[in-house]
C-alpha positions in Angstrom: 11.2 -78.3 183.7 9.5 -75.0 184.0 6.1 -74.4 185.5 5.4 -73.2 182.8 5.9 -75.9 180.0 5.0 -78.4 182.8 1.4 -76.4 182.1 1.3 -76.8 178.8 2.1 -80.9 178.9 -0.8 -81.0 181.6 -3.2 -79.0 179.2 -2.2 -81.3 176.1 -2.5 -84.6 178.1 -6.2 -83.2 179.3 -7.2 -83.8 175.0 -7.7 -87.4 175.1 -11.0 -88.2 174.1 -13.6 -89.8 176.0 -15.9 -92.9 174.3 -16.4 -94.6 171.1 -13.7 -93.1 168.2 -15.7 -92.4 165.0 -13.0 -93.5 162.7 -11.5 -91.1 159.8 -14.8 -89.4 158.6 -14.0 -85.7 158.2 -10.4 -86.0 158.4 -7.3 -86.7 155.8 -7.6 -89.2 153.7 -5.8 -92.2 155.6 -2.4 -93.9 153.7 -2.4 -96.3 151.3 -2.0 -99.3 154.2 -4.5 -98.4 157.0 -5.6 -95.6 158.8 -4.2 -93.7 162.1 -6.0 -94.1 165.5 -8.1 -91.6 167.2 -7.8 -90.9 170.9 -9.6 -93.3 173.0 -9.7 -94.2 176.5 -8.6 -97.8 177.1 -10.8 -97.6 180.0 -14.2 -97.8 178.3 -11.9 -99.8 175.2 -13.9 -103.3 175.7 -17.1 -102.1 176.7 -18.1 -102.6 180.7 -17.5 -106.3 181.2 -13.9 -107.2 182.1 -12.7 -103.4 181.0 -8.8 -102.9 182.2 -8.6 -100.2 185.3 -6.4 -97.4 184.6 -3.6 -98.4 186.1 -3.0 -102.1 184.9 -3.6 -99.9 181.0 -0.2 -98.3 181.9 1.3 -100.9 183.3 1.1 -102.8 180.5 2.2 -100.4 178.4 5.3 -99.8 180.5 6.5 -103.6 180.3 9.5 -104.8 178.6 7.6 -105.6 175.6 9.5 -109.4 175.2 6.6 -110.4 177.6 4.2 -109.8 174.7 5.1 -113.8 173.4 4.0 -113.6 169.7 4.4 -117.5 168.9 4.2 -119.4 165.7 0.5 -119.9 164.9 -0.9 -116.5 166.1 -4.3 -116.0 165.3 -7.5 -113.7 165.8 -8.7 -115.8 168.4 -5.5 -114.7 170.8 -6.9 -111.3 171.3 -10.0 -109.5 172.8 -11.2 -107.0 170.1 -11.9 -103.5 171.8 -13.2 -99.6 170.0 -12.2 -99.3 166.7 -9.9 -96.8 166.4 -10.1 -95.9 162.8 -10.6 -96.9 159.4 -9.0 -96.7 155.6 -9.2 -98.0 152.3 -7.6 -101.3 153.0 -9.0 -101.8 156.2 -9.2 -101.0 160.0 -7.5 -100.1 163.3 -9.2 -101.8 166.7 -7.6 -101.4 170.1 -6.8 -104.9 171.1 -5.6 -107.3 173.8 -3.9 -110.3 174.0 -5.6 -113.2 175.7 -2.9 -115.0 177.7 -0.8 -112.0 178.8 -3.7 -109.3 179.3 -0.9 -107.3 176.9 -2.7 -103.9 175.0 -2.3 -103.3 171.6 -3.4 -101.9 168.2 -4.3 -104.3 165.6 -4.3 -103.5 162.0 -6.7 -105.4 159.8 -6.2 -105.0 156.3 -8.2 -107.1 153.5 -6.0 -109.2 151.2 -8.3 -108.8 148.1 -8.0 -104.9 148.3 -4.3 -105.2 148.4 -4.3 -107.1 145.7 -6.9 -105.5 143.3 -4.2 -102.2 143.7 -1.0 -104.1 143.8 -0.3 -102.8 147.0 1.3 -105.9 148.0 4.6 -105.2 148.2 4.2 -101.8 150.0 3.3 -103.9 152.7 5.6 -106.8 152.7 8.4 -103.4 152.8 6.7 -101.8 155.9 6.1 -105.0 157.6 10.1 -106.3 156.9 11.3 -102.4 158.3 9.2 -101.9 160.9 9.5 -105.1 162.8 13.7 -104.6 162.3 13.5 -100.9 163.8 13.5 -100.5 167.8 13.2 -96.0 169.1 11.5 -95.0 172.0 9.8 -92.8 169.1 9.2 -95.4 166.6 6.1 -97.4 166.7 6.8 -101.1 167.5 5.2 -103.9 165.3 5.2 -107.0 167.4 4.3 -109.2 165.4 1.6 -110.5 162.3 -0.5 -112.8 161.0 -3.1 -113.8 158.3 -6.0 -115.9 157.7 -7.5 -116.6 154.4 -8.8 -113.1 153.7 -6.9 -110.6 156.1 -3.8 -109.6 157.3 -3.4 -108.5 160.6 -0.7 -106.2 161.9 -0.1 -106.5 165.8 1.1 -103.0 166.5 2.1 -100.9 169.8 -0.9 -98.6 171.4 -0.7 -95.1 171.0 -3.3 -94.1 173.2 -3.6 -90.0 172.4 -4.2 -90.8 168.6 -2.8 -89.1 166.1 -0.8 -85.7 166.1 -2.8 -84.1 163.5 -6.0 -84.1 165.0 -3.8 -82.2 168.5 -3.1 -80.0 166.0 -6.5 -79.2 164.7 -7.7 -78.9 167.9 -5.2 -76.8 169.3 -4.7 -74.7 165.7 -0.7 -74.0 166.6 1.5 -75.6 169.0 3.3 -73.3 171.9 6.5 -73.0 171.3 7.8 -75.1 173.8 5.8 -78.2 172.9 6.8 -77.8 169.4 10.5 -78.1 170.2 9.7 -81.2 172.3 8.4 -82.8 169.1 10.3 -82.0 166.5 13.0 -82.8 168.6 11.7 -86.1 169.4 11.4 -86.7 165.7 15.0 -85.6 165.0 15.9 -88.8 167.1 13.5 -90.8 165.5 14.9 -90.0 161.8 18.5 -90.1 163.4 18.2 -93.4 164.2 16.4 -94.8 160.8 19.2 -92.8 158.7 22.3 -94.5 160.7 19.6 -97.8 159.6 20.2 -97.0 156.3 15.9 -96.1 156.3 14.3 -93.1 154.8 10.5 -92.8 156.0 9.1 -90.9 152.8 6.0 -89.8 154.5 6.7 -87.3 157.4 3.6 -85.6 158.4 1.3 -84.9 161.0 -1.1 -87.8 160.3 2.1 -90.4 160.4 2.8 -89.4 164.0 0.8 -90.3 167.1 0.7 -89.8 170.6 1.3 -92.4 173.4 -0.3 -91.8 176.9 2.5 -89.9 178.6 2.4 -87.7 175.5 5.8 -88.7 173.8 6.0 -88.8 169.8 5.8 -91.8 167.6 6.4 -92.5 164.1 4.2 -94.9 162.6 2.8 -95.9 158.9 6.2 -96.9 156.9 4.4 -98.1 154.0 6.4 -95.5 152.2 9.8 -96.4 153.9 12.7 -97.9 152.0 15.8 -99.7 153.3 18.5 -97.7 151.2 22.0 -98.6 151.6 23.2 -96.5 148.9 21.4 -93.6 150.1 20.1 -92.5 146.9 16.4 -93.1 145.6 14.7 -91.5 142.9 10.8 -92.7 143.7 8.3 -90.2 143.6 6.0 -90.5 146.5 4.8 -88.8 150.1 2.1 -86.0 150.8 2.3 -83.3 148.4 2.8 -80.1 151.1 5.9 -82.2 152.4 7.8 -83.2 149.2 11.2 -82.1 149.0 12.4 -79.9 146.0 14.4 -83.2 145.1 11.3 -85.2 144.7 9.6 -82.3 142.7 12.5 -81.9 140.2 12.4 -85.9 140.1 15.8 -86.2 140.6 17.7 -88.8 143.1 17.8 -88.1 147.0 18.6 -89.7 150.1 17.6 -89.0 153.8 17.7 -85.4 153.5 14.6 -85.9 151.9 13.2 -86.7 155.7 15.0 -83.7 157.2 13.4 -81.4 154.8 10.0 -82.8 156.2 10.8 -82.3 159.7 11.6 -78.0 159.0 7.9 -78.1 157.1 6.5 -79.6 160.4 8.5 -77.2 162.5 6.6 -74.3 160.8 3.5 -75.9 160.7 3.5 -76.6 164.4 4.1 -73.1 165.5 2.3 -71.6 162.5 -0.8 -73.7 161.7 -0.4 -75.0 158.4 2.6 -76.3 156.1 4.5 -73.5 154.4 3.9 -74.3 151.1 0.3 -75.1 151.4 -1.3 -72.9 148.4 1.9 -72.5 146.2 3.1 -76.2 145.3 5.6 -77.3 143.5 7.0 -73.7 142.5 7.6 -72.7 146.2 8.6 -76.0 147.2 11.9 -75.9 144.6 12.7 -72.5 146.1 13.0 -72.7 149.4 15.3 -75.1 151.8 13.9 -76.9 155.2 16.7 -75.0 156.4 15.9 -71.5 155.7 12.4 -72.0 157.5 13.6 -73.6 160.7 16.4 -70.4 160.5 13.4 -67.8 159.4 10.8 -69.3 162.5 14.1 -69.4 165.1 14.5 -65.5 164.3 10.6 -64.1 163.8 8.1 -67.1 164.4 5.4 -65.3 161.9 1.5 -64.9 162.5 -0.7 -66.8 160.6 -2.7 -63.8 159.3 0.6 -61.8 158.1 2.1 -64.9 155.5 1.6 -63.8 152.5 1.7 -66.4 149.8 5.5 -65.9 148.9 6.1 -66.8 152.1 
């Protein structure tokens, strides 16, 4: 590893935030099923009685995550409730630990009745059955879940550096090496849900966070589907990311996922998604392709796209 990129990883890891998260106010509106966390030090996570060191945090998180027993009969009473790390519509995100093995988490609370009042129901019966089937070093585990009589709860691996997007805000464009190290990190992510016969839907900078060493994750797959076929015709995802398939309404497969990942290739090193101010019109002309082609040759300045671009 250069010096150099070895730099830029140090001056990325230095962005985690300090103290008490302030949940989604002032950023994208959160999915449908929950809401992404903010960076948070575990350190200060559950207050200044009985807070985990630093080290014992990692450690935890390093563990072969079978030791994390998730029995029959889990309930809210198993865990120490830490920061909350965000909020949505349905519900909240809270940095967590497990009682008996000391083991860190994120745990997803999500009220039944709101679910229900939008028929969201089966959006999360869908994310719940993928994501606790899928196992990447860049896809974010769900361990396990449980429910009482008026929530669902979601136990779900920590990402401690929060979400992408909000690196991204910060930082207004990643450097060029730290960009490949992403998107290359989400190649192997989509790789490995497209030989699962699993097409996310939803790639975009709020969908991926950051764990403490600074690796990529893919979370929220309240949008996935399990397609054996390959061939979907479902409208759905973030507007700036849909592929020209999706716009013209007509069937697609996992390409649909790829064209996602060349939009995030030229927002990362440009600042903001290609087709930000042209929608659907520019989205049906130009291929994920071209742009990862058109950034390799001349990465462009923000100030000089015009909006043909």
């Amino acid at each position: 590893m250069t010096a150099y990129l070895k730099g830029v990883l140090k001056d990325f890891s230095n962005l985690v935030l300090q103290g008490e998260p302030t949940g989604c106010k002032g950023g994208p509106e959160p999915m449908a099923l929950g809401c992404h966390p903010r960076p948070v030090s575990p350190r200060n996570a559950f207050g200044t009685a009985g807070a985990a060191n630093m080290e014992d945090v990692v450690m935890a998180m390093d563990e072969d995550s079978s030791k994390f027993h998730s029995p029959d009969g889990l309930k809210l009473s198993d865990f120490d409730i830490g920061k909350r790390l965000g909020h949505g519509k349905y519900g909240s995100v809270y940095l967590a630990r497990e009682r008996r093995t000391k083991f860190l988490c994120a745990l997803k609370v999500l009220k039944k009745k709101e679910l229900t009042a939008d028929a969201v129901e089966h959006q999360l019966r869908r994310e719940i059955e993928i994501q606790t089937n899928v196992r990447h070093r860049h896809v974010l585990r769900l361990y396990a879940y449980f429910h009482d009589a008026t929530r669902i709860y979601l136990v779900l691996e920590f990402a401690e550096k929060g979400e992408l997007y909000g690196h991204l805000q910060r930082m207004t464009r990643f450097p060029e090496p730290l960009a490949a190290k992403f998107i290359r990190q989400l190649a192997e992510a989509l790789k490995y849900l497209h030989s699962k016969n699993i097409i996310h839907r939803d790639i975009k900078p709020e969908n991926l966070l950051v764990d403490h060493r600074g690796h990529l994750k893919l979370s929220d797959f309240g949008w996935s589907v399990h397609a054996p076929g390959q061939r979907r015709a479902t409208l759905c995802g973030t507007l700036d990311y849909l592929p020209p398939e999706m716009v013209e309404q007509k069937v697609y497969n996992g390409a649909a996922d790829i064209w996602c990942l060349g939009v995030l290739c030229f927002e990362f090193l440009v600042g903001k998604p290609p087709f930000e101010a042209e929608g659907q019109a520019a989205t049906s002309k130009t291929s994920a392709l071209s742009v990862i082609i058109f950034l390799l040759i001349s990465p462009p300045e923000p100030e000089t796209l015009c909006p043909s671009s």
